[in-house]
N, C-alpha and C positions, 0 to 999 in steps of 0.2 A: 757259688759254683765257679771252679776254675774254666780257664777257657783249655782246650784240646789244642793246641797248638802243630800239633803233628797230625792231625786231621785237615786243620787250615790248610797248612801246607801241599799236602796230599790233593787234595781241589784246585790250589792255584796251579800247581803241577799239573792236574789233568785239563786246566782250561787252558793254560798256554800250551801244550799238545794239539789243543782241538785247533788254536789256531793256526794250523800249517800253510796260509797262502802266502806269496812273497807279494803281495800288496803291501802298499802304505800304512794302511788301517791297523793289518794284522801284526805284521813287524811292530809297531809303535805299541800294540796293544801287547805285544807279548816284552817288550819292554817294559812296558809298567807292571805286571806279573813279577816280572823277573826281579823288579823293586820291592814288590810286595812280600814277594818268597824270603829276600832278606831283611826285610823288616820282622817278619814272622820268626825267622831263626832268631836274628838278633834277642825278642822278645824270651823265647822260648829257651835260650842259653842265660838270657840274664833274669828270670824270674825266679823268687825265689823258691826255695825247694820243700819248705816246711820246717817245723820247730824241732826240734830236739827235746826230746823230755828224757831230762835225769832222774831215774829213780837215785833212792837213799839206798846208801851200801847198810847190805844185809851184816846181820854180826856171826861171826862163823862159830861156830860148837867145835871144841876140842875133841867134841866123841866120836871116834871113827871106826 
């Protein structure tokens, strides 16, 4: 199973929202979020995307 990485995201976003105090705690806490947010993109930009499958070229009929 792949991970959702855009749902990740989505959560870290809505946790560091919830922390709105300007304390110590939350500040710091929405610091590491904010770390995590680009670790999460970083991942999610360089994962890869899937295989390619070539089919074989079909042979074309001159009957038109």
């Amino acid at each position: 199973m792949n991970s959702d990485f855009a749902a990740a995201r989505q959560f870290l976003e809505k946790a560091e929202q919830s922390l709105c105090g300007r304390d110590t705690a939350s500040r710091q806490l929405r610091e590491a979020i904010e770390l995590l947010v680009e670790a999460v993109l970083t991942a999610e930009h360089t994962a890869p995307r899937g295989e390619v499958v070539m089919f074989p070229a079909q042979k074309r009929s001159n009957i038109r």
